[in-house]
PyMOL Python script that loads the backbone (N, CA, C, O; Angstrom):
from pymol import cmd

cmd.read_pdbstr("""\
ATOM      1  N   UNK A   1     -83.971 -62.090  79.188  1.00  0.00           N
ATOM      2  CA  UNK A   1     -85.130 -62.743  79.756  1.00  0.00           C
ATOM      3  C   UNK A   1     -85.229 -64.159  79.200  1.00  0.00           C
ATOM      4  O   UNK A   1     -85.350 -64.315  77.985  1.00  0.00           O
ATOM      5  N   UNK A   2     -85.192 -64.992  79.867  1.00  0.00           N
ATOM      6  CA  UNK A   2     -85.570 -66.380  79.652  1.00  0.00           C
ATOM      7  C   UNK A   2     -86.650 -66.752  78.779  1.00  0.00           C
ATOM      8  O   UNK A   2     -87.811 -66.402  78.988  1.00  0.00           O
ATOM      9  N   UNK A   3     -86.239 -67.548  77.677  1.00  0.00           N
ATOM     10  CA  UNK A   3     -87.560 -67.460  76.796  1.00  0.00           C
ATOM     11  C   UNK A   3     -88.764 -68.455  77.992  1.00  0.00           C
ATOM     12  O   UNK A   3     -88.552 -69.239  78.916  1.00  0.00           O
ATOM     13  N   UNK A   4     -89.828 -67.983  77.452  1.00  0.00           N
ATOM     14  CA  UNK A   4     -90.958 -69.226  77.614  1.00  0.00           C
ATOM     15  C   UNK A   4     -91.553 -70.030  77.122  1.00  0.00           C
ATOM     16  O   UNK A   4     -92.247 -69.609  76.197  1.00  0.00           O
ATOM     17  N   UNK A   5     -91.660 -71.751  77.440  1.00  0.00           N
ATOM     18  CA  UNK A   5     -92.196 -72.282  76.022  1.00  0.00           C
ATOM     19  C   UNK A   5     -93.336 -73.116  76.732  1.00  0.00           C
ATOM     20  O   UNK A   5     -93.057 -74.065  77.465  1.00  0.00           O
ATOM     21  N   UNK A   6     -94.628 -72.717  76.479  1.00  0.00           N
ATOM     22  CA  UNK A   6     -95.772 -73.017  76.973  1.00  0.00           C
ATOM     23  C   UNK A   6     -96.469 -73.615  75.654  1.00  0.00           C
ATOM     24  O   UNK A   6     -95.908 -73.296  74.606  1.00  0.00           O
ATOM     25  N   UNK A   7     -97.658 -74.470  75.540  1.00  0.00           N
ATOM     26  CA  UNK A   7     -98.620 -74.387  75.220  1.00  0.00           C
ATOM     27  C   UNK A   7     -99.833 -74.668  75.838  1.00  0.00           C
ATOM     28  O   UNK A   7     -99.970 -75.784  76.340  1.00  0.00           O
ATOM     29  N   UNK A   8    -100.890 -73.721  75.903  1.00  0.00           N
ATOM     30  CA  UNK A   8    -102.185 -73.735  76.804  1.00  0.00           C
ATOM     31  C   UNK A   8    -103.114 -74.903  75.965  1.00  0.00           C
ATOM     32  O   UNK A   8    -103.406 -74.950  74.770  1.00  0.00           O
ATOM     33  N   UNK A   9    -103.395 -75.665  76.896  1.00  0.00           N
ATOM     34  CA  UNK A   9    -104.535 -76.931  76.225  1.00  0.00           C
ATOM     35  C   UNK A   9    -105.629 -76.607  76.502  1.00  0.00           C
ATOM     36  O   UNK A   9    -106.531 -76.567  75.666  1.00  0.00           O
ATOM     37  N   UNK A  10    -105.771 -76.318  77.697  1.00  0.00           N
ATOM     38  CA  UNK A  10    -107.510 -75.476  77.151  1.00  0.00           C
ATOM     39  C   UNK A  10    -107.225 -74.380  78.753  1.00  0.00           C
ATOM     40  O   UNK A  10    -106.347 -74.248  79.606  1.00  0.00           O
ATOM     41  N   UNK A  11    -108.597 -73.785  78.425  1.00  0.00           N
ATOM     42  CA  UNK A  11    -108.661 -72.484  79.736  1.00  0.00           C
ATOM     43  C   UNK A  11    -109.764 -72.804  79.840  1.00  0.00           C
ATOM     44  O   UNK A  11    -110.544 -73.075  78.926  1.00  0.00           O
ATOM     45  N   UNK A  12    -109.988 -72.809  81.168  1.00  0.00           N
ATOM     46  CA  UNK A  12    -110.835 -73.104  82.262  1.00  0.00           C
ATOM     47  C   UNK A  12    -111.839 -71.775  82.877  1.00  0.00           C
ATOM     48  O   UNK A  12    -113.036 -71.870  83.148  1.00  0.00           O
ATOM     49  N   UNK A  13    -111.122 -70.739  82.984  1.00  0.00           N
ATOM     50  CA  UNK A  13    -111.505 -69.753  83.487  1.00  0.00           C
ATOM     51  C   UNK A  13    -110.810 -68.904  84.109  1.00  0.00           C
ATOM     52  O   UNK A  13    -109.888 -69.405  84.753  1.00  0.00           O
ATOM     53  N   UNK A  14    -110.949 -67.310  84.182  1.00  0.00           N
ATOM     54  CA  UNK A  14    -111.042 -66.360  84.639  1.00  0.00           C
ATOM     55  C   UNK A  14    -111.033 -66.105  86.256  1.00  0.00           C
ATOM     56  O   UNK A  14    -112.110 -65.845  86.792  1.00  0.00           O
ATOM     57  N   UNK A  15    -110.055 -66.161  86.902  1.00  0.00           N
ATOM     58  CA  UNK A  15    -110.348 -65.978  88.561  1.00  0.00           C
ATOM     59  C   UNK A  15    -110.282 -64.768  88.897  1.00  0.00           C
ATOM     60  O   UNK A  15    -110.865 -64.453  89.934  1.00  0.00           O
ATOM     61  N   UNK A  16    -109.602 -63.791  88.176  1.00  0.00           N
ATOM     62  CA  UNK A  16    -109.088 -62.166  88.562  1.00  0.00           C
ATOM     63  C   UNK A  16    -108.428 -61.701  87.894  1.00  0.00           C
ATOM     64  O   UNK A  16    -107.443 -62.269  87.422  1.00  0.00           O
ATOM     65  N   UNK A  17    -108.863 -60.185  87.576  1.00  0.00           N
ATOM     66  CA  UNK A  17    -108.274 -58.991  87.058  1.00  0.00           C
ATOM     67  C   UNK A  17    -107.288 -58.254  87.996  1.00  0.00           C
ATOM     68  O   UNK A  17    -107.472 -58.150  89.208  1.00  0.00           O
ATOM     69  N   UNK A  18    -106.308 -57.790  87.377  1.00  0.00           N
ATOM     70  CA  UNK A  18    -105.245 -56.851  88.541  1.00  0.00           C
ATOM     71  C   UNK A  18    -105.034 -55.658  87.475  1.00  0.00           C
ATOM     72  O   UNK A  18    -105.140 -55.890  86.271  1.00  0.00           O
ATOM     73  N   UNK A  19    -104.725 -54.347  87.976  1.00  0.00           N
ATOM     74  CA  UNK A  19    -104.248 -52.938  87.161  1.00  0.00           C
ATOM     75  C   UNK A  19    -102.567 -53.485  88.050  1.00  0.00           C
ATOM     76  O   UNK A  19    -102.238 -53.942  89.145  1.00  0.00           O
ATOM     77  N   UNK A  20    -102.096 -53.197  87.136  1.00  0.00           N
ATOM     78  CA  UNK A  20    -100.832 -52.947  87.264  1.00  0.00           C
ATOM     79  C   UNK A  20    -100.229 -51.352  87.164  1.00  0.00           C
ATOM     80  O   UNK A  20     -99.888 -50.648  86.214  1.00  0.00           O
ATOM     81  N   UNK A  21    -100.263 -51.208  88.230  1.00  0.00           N
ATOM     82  CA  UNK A  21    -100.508 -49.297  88.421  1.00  0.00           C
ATOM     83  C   UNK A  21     -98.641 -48.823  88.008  1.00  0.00           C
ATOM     84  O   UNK A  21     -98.352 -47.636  87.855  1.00  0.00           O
ATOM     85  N   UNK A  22     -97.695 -49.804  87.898  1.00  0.00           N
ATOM     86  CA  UNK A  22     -96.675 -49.591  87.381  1.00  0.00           C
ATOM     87  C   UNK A  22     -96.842 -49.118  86.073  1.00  0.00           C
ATOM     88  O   UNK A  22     -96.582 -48.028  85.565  1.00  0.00           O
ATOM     89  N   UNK A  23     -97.500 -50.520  85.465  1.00  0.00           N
ATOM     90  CA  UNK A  23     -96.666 -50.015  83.709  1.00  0.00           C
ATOM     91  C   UNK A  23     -98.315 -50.052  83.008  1.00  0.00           C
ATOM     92  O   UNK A  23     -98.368 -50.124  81.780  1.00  0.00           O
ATOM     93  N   UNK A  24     -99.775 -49.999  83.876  1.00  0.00           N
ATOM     94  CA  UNK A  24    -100.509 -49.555  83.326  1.00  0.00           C
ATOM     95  C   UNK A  24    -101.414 -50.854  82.998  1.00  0.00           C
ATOM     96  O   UNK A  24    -102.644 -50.901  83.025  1.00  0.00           O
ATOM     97  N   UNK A  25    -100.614 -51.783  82.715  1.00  0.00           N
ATOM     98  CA  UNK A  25    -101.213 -52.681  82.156  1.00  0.00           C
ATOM     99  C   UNK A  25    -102.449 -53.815  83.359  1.00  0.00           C
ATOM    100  O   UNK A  25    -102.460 -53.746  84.589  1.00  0.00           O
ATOM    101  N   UNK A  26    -103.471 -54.879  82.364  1.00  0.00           N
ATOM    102  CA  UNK A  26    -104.401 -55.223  83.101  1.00  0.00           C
ATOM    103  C   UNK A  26    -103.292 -57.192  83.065  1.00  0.00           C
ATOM    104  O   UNK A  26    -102.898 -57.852  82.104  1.00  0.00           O
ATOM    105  N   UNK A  27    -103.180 -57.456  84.660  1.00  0.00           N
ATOM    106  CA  UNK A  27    -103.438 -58.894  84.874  1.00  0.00           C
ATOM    107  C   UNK A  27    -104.722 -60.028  85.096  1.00  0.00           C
ATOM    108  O   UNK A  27    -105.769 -60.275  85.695  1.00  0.00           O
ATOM    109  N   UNK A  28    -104.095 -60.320  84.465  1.00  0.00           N
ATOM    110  CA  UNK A  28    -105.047 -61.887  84.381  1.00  0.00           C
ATOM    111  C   UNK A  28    -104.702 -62.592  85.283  1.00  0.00           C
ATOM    112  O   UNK A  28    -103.505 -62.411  85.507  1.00  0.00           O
ATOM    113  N   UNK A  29    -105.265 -63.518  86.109  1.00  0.00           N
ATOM    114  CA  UNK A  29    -105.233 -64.644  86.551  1.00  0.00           C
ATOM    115  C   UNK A  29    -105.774 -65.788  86.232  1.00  0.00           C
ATOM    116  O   UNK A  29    -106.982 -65.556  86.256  1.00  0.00           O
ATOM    117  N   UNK A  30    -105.653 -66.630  86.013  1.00  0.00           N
ATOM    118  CA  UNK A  30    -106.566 -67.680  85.169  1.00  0.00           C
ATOM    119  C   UNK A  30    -106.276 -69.247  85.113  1.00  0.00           C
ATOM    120  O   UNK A  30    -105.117 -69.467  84.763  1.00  0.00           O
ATOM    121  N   UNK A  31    -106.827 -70.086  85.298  1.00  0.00           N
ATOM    122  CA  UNK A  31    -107.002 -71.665  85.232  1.00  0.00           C
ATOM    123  C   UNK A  31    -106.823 -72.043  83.758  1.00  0.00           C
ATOM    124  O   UNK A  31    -107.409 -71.756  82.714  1.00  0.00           O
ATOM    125  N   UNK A  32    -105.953 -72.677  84.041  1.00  0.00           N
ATOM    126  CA  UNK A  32    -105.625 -73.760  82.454  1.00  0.00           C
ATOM    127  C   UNK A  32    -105.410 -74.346  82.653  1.00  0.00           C
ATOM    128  O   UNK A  32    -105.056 -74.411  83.830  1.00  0.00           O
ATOM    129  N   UNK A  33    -105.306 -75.752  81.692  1.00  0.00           N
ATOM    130  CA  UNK A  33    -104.241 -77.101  81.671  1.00  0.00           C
ATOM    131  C   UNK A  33    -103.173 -76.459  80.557  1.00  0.00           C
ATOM    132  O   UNK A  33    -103.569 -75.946  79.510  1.00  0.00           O
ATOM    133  N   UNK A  34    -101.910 -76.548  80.887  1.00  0.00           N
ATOM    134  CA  UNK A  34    -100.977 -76.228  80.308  1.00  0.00           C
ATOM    135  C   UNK A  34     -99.711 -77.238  79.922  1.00  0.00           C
ATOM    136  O   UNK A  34     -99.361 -78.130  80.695  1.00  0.00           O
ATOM    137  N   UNK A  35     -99.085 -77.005  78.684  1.00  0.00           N
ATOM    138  CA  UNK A  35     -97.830 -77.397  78.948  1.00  0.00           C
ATOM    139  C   UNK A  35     -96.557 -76.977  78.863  1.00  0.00           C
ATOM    140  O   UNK A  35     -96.158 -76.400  77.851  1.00  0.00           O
ATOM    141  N   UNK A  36     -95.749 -77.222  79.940  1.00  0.00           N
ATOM    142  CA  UNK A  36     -94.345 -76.564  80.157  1.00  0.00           C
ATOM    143  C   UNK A  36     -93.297 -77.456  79.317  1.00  0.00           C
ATOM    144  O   UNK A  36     -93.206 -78.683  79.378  1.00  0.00           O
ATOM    145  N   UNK A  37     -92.479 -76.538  78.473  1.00  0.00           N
ATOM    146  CA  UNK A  37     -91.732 -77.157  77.434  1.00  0.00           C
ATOM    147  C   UNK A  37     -91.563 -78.730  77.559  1.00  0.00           C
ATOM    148  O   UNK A  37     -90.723 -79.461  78.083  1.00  0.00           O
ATOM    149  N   UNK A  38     -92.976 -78.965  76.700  1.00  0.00           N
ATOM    150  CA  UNK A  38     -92.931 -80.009  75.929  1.00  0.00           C
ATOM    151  C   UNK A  38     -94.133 -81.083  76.572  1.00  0.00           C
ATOM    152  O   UNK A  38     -95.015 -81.793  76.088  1.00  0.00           O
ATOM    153  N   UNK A  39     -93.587 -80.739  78.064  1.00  0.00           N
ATOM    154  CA  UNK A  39     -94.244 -81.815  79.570  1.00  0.00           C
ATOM    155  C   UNK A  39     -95.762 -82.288  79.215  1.00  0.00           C
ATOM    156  O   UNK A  39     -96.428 -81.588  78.453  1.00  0.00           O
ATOM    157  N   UNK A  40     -96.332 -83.540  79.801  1.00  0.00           N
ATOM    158  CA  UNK A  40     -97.809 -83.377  80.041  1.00  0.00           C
ATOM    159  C   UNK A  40     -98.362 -82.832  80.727  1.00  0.00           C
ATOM    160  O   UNK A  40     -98.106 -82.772  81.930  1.00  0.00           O
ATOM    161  N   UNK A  41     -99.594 -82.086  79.965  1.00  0.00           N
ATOM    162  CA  UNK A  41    -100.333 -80.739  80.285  1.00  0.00           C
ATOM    163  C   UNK A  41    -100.816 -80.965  82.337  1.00  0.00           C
ATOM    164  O   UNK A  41    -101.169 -82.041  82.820  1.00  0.00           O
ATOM    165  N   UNK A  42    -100.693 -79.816  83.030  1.00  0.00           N
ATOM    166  CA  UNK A  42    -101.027 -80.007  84.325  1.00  0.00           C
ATOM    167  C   UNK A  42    -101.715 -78.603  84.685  1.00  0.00           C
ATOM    168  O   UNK A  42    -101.763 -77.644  83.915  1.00  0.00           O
ATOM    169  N   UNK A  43    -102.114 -78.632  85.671  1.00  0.00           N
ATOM    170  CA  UNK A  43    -102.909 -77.257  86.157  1.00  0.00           C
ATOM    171  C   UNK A  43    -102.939 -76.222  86.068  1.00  0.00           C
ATOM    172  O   UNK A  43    -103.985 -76.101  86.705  1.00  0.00           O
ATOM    173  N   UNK A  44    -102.652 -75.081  85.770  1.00  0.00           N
ATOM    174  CA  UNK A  44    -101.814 -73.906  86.165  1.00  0.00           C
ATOM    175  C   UNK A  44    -102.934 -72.834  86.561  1.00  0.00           C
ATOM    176  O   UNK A  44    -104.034 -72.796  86.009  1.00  0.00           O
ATOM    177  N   UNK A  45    -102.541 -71.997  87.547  1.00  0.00           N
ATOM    178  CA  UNK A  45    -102.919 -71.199  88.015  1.00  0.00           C
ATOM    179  C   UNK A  45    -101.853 -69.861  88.182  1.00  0.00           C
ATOM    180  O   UNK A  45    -100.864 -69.767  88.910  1.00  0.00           O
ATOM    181  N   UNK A  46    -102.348 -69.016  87.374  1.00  0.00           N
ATOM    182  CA  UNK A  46    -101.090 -68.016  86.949  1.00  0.00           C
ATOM    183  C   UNK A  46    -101.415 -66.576  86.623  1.00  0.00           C
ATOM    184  O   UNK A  46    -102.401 -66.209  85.983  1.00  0.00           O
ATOM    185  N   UNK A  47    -100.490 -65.816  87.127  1.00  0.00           N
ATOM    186  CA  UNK A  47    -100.630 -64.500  86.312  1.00  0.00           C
ATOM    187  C   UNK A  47    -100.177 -64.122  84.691  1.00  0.00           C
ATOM    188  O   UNK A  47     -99.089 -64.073  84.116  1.00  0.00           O
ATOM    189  N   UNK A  48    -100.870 -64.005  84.486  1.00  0.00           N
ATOM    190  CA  UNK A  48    -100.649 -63.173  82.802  1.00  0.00           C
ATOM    191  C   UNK A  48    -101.053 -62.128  82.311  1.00  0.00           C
ATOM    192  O   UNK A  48    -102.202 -61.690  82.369  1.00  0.00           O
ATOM    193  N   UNK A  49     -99.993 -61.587  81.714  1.00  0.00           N
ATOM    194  CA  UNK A  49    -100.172 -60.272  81.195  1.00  0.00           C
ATOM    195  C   UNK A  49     -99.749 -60.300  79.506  1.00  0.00           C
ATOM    196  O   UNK A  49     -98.654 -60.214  78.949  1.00  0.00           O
ATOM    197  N   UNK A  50    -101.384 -60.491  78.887  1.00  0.00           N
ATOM    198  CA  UNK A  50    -101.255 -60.518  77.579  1.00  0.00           C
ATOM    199  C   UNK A  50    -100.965 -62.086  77.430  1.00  0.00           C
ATOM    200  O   UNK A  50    -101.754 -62.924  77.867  1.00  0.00           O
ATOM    201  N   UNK A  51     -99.534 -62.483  76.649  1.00  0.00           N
ATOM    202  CA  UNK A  51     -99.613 -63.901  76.290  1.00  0.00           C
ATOM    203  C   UNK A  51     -97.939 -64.383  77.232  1.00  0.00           C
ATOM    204  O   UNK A  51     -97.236 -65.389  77.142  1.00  0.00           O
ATOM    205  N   UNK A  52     -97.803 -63.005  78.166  1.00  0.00           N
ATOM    206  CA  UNK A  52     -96.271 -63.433  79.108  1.00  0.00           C
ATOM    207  C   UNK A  52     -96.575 -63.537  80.328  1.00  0.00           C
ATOM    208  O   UNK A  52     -96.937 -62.643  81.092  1.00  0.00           O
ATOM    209  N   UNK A  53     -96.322 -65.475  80.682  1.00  0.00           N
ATOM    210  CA  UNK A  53     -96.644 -65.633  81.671  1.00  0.00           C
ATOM    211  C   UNK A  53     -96.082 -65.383  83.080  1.00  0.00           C
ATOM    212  O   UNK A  53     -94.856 -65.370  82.968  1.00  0.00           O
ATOM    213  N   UNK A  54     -96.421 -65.192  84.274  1.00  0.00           N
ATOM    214  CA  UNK A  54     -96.135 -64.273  85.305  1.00  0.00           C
ATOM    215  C   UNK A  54     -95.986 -65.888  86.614  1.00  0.00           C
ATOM    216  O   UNK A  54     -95.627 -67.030  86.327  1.00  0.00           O
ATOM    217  N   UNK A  55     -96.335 -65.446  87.725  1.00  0.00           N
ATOM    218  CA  UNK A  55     -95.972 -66.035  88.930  1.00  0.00           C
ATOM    219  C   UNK A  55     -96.927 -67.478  88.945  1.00  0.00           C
ATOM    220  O   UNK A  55     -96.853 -67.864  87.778  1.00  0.00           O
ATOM    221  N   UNK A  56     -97.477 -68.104  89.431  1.00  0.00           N
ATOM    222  CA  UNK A  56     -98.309 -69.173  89.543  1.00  0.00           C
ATOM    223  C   UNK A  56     -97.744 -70.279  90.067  1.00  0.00           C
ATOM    224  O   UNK A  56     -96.599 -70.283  90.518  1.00  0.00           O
ATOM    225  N   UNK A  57     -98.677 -71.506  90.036  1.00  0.00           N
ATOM    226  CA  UNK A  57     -98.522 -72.778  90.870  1.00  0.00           C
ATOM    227  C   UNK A  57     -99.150 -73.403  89.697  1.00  0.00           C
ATOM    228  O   UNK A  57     -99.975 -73.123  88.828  1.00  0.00           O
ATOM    229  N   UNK A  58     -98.138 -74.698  90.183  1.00  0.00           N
ATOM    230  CA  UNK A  58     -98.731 -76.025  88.397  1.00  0.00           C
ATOM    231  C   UNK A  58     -98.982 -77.057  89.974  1.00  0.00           C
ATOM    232  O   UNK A  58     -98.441 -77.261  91.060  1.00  0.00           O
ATOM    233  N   UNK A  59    -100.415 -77.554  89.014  1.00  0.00           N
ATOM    234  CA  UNK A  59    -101.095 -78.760  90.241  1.00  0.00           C
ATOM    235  C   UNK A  59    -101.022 -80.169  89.239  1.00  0.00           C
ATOM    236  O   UNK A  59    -101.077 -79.937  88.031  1.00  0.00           O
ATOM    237  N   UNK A  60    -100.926 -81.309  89.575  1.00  0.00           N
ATOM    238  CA  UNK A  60    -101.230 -82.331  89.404  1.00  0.00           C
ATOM    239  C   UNK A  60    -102.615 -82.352  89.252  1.00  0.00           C
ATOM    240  O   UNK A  60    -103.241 -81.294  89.318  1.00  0.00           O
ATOM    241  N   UNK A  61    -103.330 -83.705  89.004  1.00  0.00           N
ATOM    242  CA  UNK A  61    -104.261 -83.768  89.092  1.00  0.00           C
ATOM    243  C   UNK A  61    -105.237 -83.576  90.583  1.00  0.00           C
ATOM    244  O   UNK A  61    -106.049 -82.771  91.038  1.00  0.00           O
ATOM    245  N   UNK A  62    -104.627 -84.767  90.953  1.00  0.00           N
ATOM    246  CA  UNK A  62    -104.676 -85.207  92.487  1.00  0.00           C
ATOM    247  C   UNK A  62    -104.584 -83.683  93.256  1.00  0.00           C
ATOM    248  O   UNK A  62    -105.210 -83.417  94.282  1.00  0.00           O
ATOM    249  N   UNK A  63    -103.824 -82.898  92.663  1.00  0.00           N
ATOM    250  CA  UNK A  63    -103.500 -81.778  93.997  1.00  0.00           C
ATOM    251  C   UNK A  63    -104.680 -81.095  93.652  1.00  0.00           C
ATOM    252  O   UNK A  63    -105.473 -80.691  94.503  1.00  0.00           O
ATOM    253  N   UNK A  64    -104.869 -80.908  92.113  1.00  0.00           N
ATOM    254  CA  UNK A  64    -106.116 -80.039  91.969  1.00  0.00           C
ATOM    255  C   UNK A  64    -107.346 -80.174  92.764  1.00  0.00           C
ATOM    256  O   UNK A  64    -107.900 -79.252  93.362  1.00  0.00           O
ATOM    257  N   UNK A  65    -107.839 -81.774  92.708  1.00  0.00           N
ATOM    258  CA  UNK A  65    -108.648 -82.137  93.499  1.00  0.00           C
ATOM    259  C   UNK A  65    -108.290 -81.960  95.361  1.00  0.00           C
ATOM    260  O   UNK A  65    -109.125 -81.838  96.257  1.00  0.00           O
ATOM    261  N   UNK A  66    -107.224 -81.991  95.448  1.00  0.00           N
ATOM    262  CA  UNK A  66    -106.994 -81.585  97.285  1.00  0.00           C
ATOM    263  C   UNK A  66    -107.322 -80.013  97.291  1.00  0.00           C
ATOM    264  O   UNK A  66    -107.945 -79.447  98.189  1.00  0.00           O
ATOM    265  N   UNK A  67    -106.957 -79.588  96.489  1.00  0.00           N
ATOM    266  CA  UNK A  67    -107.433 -78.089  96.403  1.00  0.00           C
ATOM    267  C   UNK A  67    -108.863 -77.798  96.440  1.00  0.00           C
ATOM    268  O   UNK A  67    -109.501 -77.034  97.166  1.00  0.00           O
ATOM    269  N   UNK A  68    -109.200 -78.521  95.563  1.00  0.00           N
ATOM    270  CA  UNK A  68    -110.550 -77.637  95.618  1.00  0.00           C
ATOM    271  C   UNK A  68    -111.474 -78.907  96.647  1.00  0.00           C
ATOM    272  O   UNK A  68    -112.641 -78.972  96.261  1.00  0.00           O
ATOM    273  N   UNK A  69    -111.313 -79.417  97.269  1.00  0.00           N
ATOM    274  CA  UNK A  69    -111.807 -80.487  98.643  1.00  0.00           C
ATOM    275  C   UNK A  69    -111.543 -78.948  99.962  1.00  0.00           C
ATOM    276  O   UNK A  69    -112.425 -78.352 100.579  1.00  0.00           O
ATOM    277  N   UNK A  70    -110.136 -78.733 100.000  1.00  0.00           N
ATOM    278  CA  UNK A  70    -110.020 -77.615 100.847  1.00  0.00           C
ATOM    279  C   UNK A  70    -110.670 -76.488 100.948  1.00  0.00           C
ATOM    280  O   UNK A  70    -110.870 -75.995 102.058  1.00  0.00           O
ATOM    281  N   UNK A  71    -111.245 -75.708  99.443  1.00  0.00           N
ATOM    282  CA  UNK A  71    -111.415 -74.970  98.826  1.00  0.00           C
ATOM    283  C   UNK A  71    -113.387 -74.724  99.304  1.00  0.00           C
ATOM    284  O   UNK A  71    -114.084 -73.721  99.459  1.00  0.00           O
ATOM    285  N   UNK A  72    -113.708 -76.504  99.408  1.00  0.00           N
ATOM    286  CA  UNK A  72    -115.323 -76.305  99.451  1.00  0.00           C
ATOM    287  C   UNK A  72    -115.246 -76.297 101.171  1.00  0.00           C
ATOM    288  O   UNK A  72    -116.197 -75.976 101.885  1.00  0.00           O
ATOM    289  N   UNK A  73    -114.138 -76.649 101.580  1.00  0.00           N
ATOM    290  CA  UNK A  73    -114.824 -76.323 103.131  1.00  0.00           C
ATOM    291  C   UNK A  73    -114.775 -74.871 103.957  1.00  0.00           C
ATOM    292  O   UNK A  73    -115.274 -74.604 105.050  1.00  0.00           O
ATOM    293  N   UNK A  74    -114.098 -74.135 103.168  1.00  0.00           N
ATOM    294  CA  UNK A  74    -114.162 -72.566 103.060  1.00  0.00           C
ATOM    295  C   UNK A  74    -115.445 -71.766 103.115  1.00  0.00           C
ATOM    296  O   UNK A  74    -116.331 -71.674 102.266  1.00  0.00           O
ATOM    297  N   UNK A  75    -115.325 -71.119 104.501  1.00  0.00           N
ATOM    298  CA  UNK A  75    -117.332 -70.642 104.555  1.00  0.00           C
ATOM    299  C   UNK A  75    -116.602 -69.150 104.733  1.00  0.00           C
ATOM    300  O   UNK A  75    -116.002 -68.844 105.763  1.00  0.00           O
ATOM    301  N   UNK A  76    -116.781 -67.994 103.223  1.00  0.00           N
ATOM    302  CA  UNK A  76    -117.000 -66.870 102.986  1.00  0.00           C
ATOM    303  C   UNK A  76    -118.161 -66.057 103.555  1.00  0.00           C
ATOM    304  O   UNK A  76    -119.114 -66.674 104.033  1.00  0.00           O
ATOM    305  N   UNK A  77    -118.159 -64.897 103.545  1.00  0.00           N
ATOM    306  CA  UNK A  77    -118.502 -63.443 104.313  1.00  0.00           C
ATOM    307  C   UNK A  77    -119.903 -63.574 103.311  1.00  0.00           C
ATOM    308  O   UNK A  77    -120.769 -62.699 103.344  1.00  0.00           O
TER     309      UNK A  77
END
""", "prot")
cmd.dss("prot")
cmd.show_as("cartoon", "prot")
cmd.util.cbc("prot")
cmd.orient("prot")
């Protein structure tokens, strides 16, 4: 397995819990600014389980903000 070399600069928040009905265990999903070996810190939006990080999308700044511009014109149930 490929090591991982992250460090989280801060967490933002909590978007979702998942059971992982395989191996039992609980996912995280969660907002950080992160950094990927070594890089300046950028968005991340990711699964984690425990402190091994899983699938996600890294945003720029700029994208963060196109995101959540998209995000407020979204009319929920």
């Amino acid at each position: 397995m490929k090591e991982q070399n992250y460090e989280i600069k801060s967490e933002w928040g909590l978007i979702e819990t998942q059971d992982n009905k395989r191996t039992g265990e609980t996912i995280e999903i969660r907002l950080t600014k992160t950094s990927w070996f070594g890089k300046t810190p950028k968005w991340d939006i990711r699964k984690w389980s425990g402190d091994v990080a899983g699938a996600g999308i890294v945003l720029s700044d700029d994208g963060l903000k196109k995101l959540r511009d998209i995000l407020s014109t979204i009319e929920l149930d």
